[in-house]
C-alpha positions as CSV (number, residue, x, y, z in Angstrom):
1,X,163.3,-81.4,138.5
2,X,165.3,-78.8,136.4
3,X,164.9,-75.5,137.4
4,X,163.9,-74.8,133.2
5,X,164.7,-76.6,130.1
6,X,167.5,-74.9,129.7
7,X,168.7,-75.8,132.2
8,X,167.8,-79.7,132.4
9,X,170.5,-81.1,130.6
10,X,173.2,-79.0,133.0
11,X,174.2,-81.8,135.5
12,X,176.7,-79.2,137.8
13,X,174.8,-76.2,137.0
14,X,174.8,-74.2,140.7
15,X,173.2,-70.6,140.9
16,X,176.3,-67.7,141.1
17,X,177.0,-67.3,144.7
18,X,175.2,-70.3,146.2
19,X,178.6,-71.9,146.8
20,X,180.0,-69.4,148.6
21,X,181.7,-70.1,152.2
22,X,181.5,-67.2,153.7
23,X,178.7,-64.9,154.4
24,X,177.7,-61.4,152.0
25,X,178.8,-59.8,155.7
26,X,182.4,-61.8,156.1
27,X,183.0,-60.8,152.1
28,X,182.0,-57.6,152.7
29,X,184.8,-57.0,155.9
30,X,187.5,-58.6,154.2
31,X,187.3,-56.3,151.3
32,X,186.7,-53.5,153.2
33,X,189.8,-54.6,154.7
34,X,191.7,-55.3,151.0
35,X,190.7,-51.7,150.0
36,X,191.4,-50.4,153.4
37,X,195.3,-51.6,153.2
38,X,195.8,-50.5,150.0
39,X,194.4,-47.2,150.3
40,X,197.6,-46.8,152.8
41,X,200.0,-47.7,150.0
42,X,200.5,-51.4,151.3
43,X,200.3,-54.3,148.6
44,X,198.3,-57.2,149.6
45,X,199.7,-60.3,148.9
46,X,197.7,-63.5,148.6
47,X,199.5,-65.1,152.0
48,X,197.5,-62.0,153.6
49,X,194.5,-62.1,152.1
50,X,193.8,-65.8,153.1
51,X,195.0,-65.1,156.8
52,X,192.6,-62.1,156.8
53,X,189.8,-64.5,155.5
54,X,190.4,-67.1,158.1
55,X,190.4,-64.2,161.0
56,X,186.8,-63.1,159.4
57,X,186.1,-66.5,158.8
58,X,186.7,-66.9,162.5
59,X,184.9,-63.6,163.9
60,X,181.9,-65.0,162.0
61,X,182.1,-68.6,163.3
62,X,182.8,-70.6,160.5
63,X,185.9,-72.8,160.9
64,X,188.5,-73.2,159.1
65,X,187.9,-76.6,157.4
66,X,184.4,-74.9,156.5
67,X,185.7,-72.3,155.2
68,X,188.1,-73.3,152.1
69,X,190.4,-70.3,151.8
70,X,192.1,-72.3,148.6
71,X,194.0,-70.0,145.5
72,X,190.1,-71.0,143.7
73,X,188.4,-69.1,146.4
74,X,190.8,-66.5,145.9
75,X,190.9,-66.4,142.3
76,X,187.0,-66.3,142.5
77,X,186.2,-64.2,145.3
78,X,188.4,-61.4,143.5
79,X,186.8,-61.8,140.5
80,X,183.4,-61.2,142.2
81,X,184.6,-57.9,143.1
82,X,186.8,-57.2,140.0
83,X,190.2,-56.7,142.4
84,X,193.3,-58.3,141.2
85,X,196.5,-58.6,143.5
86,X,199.2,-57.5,140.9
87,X,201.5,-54.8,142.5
88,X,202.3,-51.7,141.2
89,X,204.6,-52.0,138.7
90,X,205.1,-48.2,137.9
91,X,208.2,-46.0,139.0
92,X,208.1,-42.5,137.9
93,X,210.2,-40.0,138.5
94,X,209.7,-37.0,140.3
95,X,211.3,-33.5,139.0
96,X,213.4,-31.6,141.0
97,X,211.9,-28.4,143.0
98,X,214.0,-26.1,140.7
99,X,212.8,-28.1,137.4
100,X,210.1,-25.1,136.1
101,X,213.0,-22.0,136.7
102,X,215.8,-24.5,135.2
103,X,212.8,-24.7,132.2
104,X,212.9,-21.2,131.6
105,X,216.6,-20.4,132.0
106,X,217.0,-23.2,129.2
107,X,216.8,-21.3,126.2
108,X,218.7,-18.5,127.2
109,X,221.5,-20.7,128.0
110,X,221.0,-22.6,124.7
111,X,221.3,-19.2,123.0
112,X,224.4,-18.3,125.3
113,X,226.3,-21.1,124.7
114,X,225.9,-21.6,120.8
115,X,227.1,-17.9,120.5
116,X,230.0,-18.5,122.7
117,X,231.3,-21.8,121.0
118,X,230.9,-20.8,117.3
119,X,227.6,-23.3,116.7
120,X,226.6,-23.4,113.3
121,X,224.0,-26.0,113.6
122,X,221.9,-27.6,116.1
123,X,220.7,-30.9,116.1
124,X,217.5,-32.2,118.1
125,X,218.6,-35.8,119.2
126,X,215.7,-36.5,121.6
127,X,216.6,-36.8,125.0
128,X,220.1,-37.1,125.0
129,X,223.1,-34.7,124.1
130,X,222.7,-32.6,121.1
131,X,225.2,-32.8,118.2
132,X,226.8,-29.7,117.2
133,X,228.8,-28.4,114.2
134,X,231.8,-25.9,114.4
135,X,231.5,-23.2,111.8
């Protein structure tokens, strides 16, 4: 018998989580573990996280046949916990130690340097050298 009429005509209609092959506990380790090596700056790739399942997998007794560490299990069991394995893609740069005083010197200089060469105008180019006109 259906469970309810709404769900009577649902022929593969499973409750979320009753297919699961590991244990709440086992999940629970390995993403302690995934947050654990990323907190040290490490990116997990998917190799690692199914030998990691299979090692918790195996400290909770479930072989590995049993267990069905498959990219579907993966793909699910990070959606469960909304993780994704994308690395960071994200370089930034990092100013020098000096960058603040060579801020505050910069105008001065500016100033310096447009008296000395005779500068009637000054362009703001954005980011790269500014275009100047002799008077």
């Amino acid at each position: 018998m259906a469970a309810s009429a709404k769900t009577a005509k649902l022929k593969r209609y499973r409750a979320l989580g009753s297919a699961k092959t590991l244990s709440d506990d086992a999940e629970l380790d390995l993403l302690e573990w995934l947050v654990a090596v990323r907190r040290n700056g490490m990116p997990v790739s998917a190799t690692m996280l199914q030998q990691e399942a299979l090692e918790v997998a195996k400290m909770y007794d479930v072989p590995p046949a049993a267990c069905g560490v498959s990219a579907t299990w993966m793909k699910v069991h990070l959606t469960r916990y909304s993780l994704s394995l994308r690395a960071r893609s994200h370089q930034g740069q990092s100013p020098p130690a000096d960058s603040a005083a060579v801020a505050q010197e910069f105008p001065a200089t500016l100033r310096r340097r447009i008296v000395e060469e005779g500068t009637a105008i000054v362009y703001n180019t954005d980011q790269t050298a500014f275009f100047r006109v002799r008077a």
